[in-house]
VOPAGU-2260 file (C-alpha; in pm, 1 decimal, decimal comma):
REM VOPAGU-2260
SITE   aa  ch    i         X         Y         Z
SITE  UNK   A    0    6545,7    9947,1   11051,9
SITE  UNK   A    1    6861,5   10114,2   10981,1
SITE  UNK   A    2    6895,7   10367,1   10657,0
SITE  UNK   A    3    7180,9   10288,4   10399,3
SITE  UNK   A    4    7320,6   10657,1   10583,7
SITE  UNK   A    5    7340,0   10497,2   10926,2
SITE  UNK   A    6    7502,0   10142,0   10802,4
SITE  UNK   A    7    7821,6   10123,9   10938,4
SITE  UNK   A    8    8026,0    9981,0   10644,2
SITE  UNK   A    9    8371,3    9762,6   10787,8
SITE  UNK   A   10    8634,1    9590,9   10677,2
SITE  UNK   A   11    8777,5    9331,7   10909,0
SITE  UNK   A   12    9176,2    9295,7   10908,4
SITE  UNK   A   13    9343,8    8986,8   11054,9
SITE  UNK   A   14    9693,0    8925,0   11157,1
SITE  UNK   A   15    9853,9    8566,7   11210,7
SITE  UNK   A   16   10027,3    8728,7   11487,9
SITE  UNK   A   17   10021,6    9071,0   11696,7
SITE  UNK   A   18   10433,4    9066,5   11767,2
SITE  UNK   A   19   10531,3    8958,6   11416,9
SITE  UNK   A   20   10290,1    8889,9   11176,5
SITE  UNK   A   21   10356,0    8740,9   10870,7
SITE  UNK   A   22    9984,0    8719,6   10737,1
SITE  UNK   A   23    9718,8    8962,5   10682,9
SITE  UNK   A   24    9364,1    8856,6   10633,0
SITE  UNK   A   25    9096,3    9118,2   10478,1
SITE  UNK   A   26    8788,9    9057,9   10427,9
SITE  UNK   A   27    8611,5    9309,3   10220,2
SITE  UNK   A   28    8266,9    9452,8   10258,9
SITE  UNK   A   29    7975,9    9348,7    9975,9
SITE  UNK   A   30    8011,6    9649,1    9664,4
SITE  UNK   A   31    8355,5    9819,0    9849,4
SITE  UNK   A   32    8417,7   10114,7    9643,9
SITE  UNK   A   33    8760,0   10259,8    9505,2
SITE  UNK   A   34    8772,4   10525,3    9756,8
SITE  UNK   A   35    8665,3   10307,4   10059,8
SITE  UNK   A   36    8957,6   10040,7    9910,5
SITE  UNK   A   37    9205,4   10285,4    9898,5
SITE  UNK   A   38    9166,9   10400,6   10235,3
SITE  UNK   A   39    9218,0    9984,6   10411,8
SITE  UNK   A   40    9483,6    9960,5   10200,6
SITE  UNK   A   41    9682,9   10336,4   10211,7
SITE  UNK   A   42    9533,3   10366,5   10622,6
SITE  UNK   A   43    9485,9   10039,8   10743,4
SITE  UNK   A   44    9718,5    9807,8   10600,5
SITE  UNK   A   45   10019,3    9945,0   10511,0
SITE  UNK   A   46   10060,6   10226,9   10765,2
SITE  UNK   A   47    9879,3   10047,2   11088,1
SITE  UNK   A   48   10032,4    9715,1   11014,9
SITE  UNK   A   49   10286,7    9693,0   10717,5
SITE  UNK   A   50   10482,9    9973,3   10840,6
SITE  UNK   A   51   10427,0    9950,7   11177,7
SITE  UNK   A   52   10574,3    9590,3   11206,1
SITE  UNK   A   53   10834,4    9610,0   10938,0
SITE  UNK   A   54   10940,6    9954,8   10958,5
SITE  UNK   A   55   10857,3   10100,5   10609,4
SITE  UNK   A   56   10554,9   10121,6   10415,9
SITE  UNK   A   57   10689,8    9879,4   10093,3
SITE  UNK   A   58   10478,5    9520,1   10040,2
SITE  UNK   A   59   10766,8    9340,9   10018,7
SITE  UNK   A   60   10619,2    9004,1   10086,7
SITE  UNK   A   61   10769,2    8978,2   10455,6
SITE  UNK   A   62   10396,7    9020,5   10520,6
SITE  UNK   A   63   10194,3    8840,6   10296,4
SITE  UNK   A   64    9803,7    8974,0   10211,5
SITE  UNK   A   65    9500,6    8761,6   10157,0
SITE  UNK   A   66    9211,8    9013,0   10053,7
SITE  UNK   A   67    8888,1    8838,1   10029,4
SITE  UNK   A   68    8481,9    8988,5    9951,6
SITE  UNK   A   69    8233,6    8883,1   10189,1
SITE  UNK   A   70    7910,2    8774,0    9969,9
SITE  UNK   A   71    7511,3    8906,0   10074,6
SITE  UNK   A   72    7425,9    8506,6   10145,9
SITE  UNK   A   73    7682,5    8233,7   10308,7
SITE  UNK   A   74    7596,8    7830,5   10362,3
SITE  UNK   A   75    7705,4    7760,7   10706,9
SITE  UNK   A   76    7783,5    7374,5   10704,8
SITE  UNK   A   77    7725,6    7167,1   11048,0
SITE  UNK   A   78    8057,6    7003,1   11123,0
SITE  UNK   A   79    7988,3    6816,1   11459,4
SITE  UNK   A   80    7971,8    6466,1   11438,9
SITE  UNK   A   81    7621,7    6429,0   11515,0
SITE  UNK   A   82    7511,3    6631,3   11174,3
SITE  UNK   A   83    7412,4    6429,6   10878,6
């Protein structure tokens, strides 16, 4: 069993489109904390994807961010036709 230590902690960053993406999805890990925030946004937002696609480093809504927290327990609903 892996220690809190050795639990890799991720956020996951999604773009509508490599070439020219005009949507970021985040999803955040359960508890993030400020410094652990500060880095997605600061390191991997704005300078790998903000500024890489749009040239500077302003959120000037040419990309638009969703930022979303994952929860400890998720219902995971059946949607093929034979579930009832």
């Amino acid at each position: 069993m892996a220690t809190a230590a050795e639990t890799k902690r991720t956020a996951s960053v999604r773009l509508n489109n490599n070439e020219n993406p005009t949507f970021v999805r985040v999803s955040l890990p359960h508890k993030i904390t400020e410094p652990e925030l500060s880095k997605l946004i600061n390191e991997g937002i704005v300078k790998n994807i903000i500024a890489k696609h749009t040239g500077c480093t302003c959120l000037s809504g040419r990309i638009n961010v969703l930022i979303e927290s994952e929860f400890q327990e998720a219902v995971i609903v059946d949607l093929s036709s034979q579930a009832r």
